[in-house]
C-alpha positions in Angstrom: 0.0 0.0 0.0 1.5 3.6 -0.8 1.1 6.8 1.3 -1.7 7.8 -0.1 -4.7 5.6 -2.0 -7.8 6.8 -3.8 -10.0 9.9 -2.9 -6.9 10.9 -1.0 -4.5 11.0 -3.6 -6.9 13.1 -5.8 -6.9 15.2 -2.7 -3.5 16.2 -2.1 -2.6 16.3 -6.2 -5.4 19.2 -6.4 -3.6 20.8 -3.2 -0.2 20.8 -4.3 -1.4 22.4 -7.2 -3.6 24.7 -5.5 -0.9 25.7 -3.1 1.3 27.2 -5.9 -0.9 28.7 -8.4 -2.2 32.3 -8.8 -4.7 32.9 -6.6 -6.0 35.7 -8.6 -6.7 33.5 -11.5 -9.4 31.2 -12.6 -7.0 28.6 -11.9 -7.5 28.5 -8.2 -11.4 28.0 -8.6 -10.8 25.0 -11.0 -8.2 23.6 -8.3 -10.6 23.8 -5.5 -13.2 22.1 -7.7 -10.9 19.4 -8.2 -9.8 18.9 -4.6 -14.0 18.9 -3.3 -15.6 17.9 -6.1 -19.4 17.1 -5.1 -18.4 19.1 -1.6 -17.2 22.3 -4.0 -19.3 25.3 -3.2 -19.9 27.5 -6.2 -21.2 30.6 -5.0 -19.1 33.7 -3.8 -15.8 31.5 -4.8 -14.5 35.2 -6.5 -13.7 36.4 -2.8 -10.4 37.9 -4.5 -13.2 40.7 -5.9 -14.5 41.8 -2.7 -13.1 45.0 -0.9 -13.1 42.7 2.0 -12.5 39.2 1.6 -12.9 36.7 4.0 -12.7 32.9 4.1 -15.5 30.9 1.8 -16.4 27.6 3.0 -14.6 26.0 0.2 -11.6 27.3 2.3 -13.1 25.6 5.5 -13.7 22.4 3.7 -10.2 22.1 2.5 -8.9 22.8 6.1 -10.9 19.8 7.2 -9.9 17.3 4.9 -6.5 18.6 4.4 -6.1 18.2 8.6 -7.7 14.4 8.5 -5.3 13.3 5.7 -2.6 14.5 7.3 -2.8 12.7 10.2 -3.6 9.1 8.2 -0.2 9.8 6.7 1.6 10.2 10.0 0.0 7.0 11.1 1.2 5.3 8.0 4.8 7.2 8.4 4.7 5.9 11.7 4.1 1.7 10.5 7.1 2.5 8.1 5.3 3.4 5.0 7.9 4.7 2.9 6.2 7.0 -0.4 7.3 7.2 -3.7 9.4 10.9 -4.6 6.3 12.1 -6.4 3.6 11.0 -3.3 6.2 12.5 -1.0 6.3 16.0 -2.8 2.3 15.8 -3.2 2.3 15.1 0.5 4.9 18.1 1.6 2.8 20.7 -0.5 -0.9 19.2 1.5 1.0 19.9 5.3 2.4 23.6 3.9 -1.8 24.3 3.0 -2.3 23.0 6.6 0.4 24.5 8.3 -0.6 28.1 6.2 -4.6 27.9 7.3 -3.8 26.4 10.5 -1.4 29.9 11.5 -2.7 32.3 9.2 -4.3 34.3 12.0 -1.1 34.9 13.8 1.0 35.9 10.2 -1.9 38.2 9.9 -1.6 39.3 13.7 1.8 40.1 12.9 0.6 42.3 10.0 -2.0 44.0 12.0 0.6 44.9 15.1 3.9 46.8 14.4 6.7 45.1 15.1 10.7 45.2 14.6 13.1 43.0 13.4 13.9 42.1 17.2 10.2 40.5 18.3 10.1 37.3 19.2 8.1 35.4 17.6 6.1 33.1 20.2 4.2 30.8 17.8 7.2 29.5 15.8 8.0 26.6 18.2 4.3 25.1 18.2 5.0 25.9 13.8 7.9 23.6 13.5 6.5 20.8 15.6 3.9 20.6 13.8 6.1 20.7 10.3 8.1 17.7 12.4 5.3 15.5 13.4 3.8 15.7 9.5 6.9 15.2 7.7 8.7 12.7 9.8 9.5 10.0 7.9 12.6 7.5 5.9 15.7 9.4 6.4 15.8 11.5 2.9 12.1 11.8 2.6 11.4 14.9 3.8 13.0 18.2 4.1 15.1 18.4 6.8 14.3 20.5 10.1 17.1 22.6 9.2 14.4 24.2 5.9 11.2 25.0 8.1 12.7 28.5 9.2 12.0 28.9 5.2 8.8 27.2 5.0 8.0 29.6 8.2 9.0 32.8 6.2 7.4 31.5 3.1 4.0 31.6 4.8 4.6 35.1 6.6 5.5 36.7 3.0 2.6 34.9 1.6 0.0 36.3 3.7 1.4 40.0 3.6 1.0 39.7 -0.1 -2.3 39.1 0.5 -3.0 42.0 3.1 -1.2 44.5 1.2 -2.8 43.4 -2.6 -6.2 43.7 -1.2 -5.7 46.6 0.7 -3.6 48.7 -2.1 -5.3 47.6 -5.0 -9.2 48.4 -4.8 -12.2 47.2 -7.1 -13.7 44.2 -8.0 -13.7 44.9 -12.3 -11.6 42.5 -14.7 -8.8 45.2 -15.0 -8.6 45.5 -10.9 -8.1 41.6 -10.7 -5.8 41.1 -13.6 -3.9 43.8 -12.0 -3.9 41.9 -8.4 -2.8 38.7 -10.3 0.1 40.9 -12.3 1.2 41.8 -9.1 1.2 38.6 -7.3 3.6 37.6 -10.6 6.0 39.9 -9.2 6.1 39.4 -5.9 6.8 35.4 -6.3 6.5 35.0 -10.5 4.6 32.5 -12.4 6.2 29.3 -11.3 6.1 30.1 -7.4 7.7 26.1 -6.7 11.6 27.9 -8.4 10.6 30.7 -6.3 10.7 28.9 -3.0 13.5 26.5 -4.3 15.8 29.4 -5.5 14.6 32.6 -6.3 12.9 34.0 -3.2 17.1 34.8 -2.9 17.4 36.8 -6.4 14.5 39.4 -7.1 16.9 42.1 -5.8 18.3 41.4 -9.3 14.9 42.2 -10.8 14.0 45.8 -11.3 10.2 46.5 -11.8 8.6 49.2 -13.8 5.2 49.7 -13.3 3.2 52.0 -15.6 -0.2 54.0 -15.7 -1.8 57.4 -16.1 -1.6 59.7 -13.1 -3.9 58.8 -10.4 -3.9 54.9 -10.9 -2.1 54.2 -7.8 1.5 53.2 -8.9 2.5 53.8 -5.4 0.1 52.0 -4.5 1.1 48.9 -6.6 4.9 49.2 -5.5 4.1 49.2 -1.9 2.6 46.1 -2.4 5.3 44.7 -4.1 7.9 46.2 -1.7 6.2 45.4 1.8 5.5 41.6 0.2 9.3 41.0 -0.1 10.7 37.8 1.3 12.3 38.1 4.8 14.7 35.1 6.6 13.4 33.9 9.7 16.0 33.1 12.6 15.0 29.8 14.3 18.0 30.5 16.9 16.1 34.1 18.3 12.6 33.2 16.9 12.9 36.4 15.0 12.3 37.7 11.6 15.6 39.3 10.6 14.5 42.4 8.7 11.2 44.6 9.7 9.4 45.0 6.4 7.7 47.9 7.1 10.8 50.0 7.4 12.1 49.0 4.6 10.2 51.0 1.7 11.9 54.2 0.8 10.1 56.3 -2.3 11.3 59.2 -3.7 9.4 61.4 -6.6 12.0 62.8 -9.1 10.2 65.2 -10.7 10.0 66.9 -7.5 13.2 67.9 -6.7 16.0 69.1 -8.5 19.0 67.0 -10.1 21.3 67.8 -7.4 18.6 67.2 -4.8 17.8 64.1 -6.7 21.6 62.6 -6.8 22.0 63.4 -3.1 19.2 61.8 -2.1 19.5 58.3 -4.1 23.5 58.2 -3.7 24.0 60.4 -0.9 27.0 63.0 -0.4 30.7 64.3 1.2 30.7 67.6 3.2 31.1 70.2 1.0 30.0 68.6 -2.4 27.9 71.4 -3.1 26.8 74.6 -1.6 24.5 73.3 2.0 26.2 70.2 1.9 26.9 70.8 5.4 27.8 67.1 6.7 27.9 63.8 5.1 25.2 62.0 4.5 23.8 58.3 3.1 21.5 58.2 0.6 18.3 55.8 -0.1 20.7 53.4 -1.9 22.7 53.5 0.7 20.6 53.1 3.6 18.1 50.4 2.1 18.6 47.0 3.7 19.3 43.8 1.3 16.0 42.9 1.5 14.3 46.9 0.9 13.0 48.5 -1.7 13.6 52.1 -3.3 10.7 52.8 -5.1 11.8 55.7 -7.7 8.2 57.4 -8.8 7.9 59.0 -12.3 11.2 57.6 -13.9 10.1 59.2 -17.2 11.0 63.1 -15.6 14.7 61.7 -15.1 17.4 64.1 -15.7 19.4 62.3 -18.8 22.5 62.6 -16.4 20.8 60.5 -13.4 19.7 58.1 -15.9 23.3 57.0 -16.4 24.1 56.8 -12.9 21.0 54.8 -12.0 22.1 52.4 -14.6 25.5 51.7 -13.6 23.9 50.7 -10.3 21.5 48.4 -12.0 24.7 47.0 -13.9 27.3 46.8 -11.5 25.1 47.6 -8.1 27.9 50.1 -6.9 27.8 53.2 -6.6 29.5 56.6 -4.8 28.4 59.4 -2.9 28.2 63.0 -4.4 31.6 64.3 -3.9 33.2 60.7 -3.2 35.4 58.3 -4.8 34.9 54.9 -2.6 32.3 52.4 -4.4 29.6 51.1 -2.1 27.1 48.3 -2.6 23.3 48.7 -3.3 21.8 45.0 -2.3 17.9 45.8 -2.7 15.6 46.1 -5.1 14.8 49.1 -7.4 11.3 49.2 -8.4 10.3 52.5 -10.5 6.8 54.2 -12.3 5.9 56.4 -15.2 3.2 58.2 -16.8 4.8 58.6 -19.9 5.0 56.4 -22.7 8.6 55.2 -22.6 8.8 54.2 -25.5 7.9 58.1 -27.4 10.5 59.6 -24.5 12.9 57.0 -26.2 12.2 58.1 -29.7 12.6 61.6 -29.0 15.6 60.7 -27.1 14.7 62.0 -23.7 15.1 58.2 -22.0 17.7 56.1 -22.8 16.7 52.8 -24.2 20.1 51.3 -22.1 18.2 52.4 -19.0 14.9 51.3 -20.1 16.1 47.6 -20.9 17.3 47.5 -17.3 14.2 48.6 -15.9 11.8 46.1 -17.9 12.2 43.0 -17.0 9.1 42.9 -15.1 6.3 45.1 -16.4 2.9 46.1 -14.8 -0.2 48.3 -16.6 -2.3 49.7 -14.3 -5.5 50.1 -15.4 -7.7 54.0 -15.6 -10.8 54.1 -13.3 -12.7 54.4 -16.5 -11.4 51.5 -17.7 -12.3 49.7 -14.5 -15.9 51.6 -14.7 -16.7 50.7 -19.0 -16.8 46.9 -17.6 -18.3 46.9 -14.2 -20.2 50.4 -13.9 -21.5 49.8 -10.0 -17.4 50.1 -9.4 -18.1 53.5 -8.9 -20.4 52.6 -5.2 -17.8 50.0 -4.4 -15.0 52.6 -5.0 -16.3 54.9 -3.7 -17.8 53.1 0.0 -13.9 51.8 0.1 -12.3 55.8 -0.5 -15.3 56.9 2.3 -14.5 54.2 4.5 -10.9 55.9 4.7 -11.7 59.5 4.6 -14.6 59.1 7.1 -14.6 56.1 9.1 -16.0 53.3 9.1 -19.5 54.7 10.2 -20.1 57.3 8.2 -18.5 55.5 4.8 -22.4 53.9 3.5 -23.7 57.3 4.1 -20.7 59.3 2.3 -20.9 57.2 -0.4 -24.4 57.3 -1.1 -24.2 60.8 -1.1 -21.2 61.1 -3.6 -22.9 58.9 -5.8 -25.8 60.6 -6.2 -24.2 63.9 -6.7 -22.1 62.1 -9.1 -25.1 60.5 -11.3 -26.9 64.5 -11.0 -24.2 66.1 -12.2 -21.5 64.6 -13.8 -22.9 61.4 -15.5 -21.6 57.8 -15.9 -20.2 59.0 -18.8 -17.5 61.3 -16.6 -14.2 59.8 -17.9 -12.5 60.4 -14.8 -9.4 62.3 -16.0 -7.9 62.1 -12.3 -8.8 58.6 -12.0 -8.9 57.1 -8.5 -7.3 60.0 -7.2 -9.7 62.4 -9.0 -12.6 60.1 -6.8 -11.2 60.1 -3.8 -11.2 64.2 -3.9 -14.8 64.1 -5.5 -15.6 62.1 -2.1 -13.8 64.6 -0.1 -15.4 67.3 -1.7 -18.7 66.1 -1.5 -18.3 65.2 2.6 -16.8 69.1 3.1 -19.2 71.0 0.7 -21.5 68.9 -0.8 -20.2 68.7 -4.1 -17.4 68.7 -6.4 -16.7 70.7 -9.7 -13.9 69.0 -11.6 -11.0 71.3 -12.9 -11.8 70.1 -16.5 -15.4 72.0 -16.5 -15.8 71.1 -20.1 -15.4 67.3 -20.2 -18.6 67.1 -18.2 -20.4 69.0 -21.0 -18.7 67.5 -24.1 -16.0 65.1 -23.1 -15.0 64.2 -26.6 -13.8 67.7 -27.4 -15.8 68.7 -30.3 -15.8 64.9 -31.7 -19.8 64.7 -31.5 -20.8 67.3 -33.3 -18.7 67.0 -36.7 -19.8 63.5 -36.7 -23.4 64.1 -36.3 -23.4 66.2 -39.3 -21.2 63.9 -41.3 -18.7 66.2 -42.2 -15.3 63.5 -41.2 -13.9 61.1 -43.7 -13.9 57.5 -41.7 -10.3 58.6 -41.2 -10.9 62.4 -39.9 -13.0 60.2 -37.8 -10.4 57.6 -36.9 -7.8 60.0 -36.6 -10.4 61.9 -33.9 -11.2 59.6 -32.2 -8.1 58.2 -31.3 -7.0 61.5 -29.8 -10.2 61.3 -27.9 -9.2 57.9 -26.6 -5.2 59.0 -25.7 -6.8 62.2 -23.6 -9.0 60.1 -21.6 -6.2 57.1 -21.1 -3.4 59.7 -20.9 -1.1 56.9 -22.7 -0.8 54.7 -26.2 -0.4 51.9 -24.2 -4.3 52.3 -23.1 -5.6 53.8 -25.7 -4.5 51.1 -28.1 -5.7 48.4 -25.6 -9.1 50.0 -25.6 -9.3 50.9 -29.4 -7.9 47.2 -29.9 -5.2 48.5 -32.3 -1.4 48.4 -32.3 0.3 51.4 -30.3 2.1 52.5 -33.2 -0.9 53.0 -34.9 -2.7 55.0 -32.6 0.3 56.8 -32.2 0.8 57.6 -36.3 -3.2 58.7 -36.2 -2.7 60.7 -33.3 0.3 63.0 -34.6 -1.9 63.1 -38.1 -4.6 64.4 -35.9 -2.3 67.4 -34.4 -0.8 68.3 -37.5 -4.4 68.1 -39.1 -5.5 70.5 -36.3 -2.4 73.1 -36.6 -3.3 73.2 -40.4 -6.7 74.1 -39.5 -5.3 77.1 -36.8 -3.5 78.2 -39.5 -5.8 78.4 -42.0 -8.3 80.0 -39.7 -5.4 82.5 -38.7 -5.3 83.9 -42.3 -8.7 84.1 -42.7 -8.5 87.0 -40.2 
């Protein structure tokens, strides 16, 4: 007889599958299906989007059965059962599942509750002997003790991606949840088994860019990343050796200028330049292996910084302002933009050098009106989640009701949002102080298209006028190519070539209009 016969082997082949797929994908419902079958619950299984999600009873059920399988294989472990090397890796995946669900409250207490990097961690012990007792079998079987510090640290960075996806990344639409599953891709990739095996050790080595109109909540989307970042535990003082809430540092470049900018990332000497009163570190200095420097509109880059920033990508040294002694940058550089790189490359205001050291991993956020076109009762959920945070927890129903309402009187659904989630979130404000909000682009709430309607109504545009047009319409509601040709389903560079012929179509018309005169 094996380890495992039957129903049970089923069982724990659906679990070790469900325990490394994207939980933001269909995927995970199919798994689930597969490990229940006739005990699978169908409804609410899309908890990932809910503002709030909490455990479904699918969830409960595979807790149950998980926990009663587990301990027939310690039985069988115990008579000298020895498992095949595929039953035995099955088996390993089921007790990580158990040991997950059966401590997820105290990862998530540990979320909840600030802590350093010298608390003691008091539910470790009971952790590991329970790992033990599970996977205590044939010498060679198992992992050794000596890897359930990992498996411990494994779970903690699991469930802080969870926190910090769901509470960064709001909205239950298509575009909010393939954004949730892009993310989860960074944090541990597509194939989350290498991850734990090897590359938990070597994301530093992967720089994210992350991309989006204004007001999507790039932040946002790189705290998640950043706070979700694997951190060692240390069995020998039961503590985790980095906090990971001190270990985010963000600066905006196009807020300061280039000297403020170098002294910041790389630091400086006394006397580098006028105020440079003492030394000082910089973040690339001062970030921890396991940190994150979070560099926000990369696009507004002075050309000069750019080459810096990519000799630290290359080579990960760098200097002071004013210094000549190398140090080390050991964390991970994750940066945003507005603009489309690839027009800042063409007009040679980014360097493509830079860029290609920026891209290996890519993420899109999506525009609110994006998010709104395919799920318009968004807009209550959005806004009950912004309320919630701007005016408690009591008040947030009542806000949003409110802001709603005004919304539908007197902007329309068919407001494109310009400002997108931050645009809401003052609408909500606004609406809470004085009862309403009037957006800085008065016009768009009277003809958003910019003079597209009315031309068109009287059939005075060729199809391409009309092409041409609209496609401009599109780009100043997305605020990039990269959106407007996902939502006009055309290639970038075309959207881009009818976009320019727009502008040079409208300047001819100025002109001509100017010598009429």
């Amino acid at each position: 007889m094996g380890l495992l016969t039957g129903n049970d082997k089923l069982f724990v082949q659906s679990v070790s599958q469900l325990v490394y797929c994207n939980p933001f994908l269909p995927e995970r419902i199919e798994h689930e299906r597969a490990a229940l079958g006739d005990e699978f619950h169908a409804d609410g299984t899309l908890w990932h989007t809910r503002l709030d999600p909490s455990p479904t009873p699918n969830i409960h059920r595979l807790h149950q059965r998980a926990e009663a399988i587990a301990e027939r294989v310690h039985t069988r472990l115990a008579d000298g059962v020895r498992p095949g090397a595929d039953e035995a890796a099955a088996y390993e995946d089921l007790v990580a599942y158990l040991l997950f669900q059966k401590y997820e409250g105290h990862f998530f207490r540990l979320i909840e509750t600030p802590r350093t990097a010298t608390a003691r961690i008091d539910f470790y012990r009971p952790f590991a002997a329970d790992a033990q007792r599970y996977l205590t079998g044939p010498p060679g079987t198992f992992p050794s003790r000596d890897e359930i510090p990992h498996l411990f640290a494994c779970c903690f960075q699991v469930r802080r991606a969870f926190h910090h996806i769901f509470q960064n990344i709001l909205g239950g639409s298509t575009p909010a949840v393939r954004l949730r599953a892009a993310v989860w891709q960074s944090i541990f990739t597509r194939d989350p088994r290498r991850y734990r095996r090897t590359l938990y050790q070597r994301m530093s080595d992967v720089a994210t860019l992350i991309s989006g109109p204004s007001g999507t909540g790039k932040e946002l989307v790189a705290q998640a990343i950043g706070y979700s970042r694997y951190v060692p535990f240390d069995p020998a003082r039961s503590v985790f050796v980095q906090d990971f809430l001190g270990s985010f540092y963000a600066l905006n470049p196009s807020a300061l200028a280039p000297t403020l900018i170098e002294s910041e990332l790389f630091g400086h000497r006394r006397g580098a330049f006028t105020g440079a009163l003492q030394d000082r570190s910089g973040w690339l200095e001062v970030c921890p292996p396991l940190g994150t420097v979070f560099l926000d509109e990369i696009g507004d880059l002075d050309a000069s910084i750019q080459v810096k920033l990519l000799r630290v990508l290359q080579t990960r040294v760098f200097q002071r302002l004013g210094d000549t002694e190398n140090r080390r940058f050991q964390g991970k550089v994750i940066a945003a933009t507005h603009r489309d790189l690839d027009a800042e490359m063409r007009a040679g205001r980014f360097r493509e050098d830079f860029y290609y050291r920026l891209c290996s991993d890519l993420v899109e956020t999506p525009t609110l009106a994006e998010q709104l076109r395919e799920a318009p009762d968004e807009l209550r959920t959005l806004a009950r989640a912004i309320a919630r945070r701007v005016a408690g927890e009591v008040e947030a129903d009542g806000l949003a009701e409110e802001t709603v309402a005004w919304i539908d009187k007197h902007l329309g659904r068919a407001y494109q949002w310009p400002g997108n989630v931050r645009e809401l979130e003052q609408c909500v404000r606004n609406v809470m102080i004085r009862g309403e909000y009037r957006p800085p682009r008065a016009r768009d709430a009277v003809d958003p298209t910019g003079g597209l309607v009315a031309p068109m109504l009287a059939g005075t545009l060729t199809a391409e006028e009309l092409l041409r047009r609209y496609c401009t319409h599109v780009y100043t509601q997305t605020g990039s190519y990269q959106a407007a040709a996902r939502q006009l389903g055309l290639d970038r560079r075309t959207v881009r070539e009818k976009i320019e012929a727009a502008r040079r179509e409208g300047r001819h018309r100025d002109a001509g209009s100017g010598s009429d005169d």
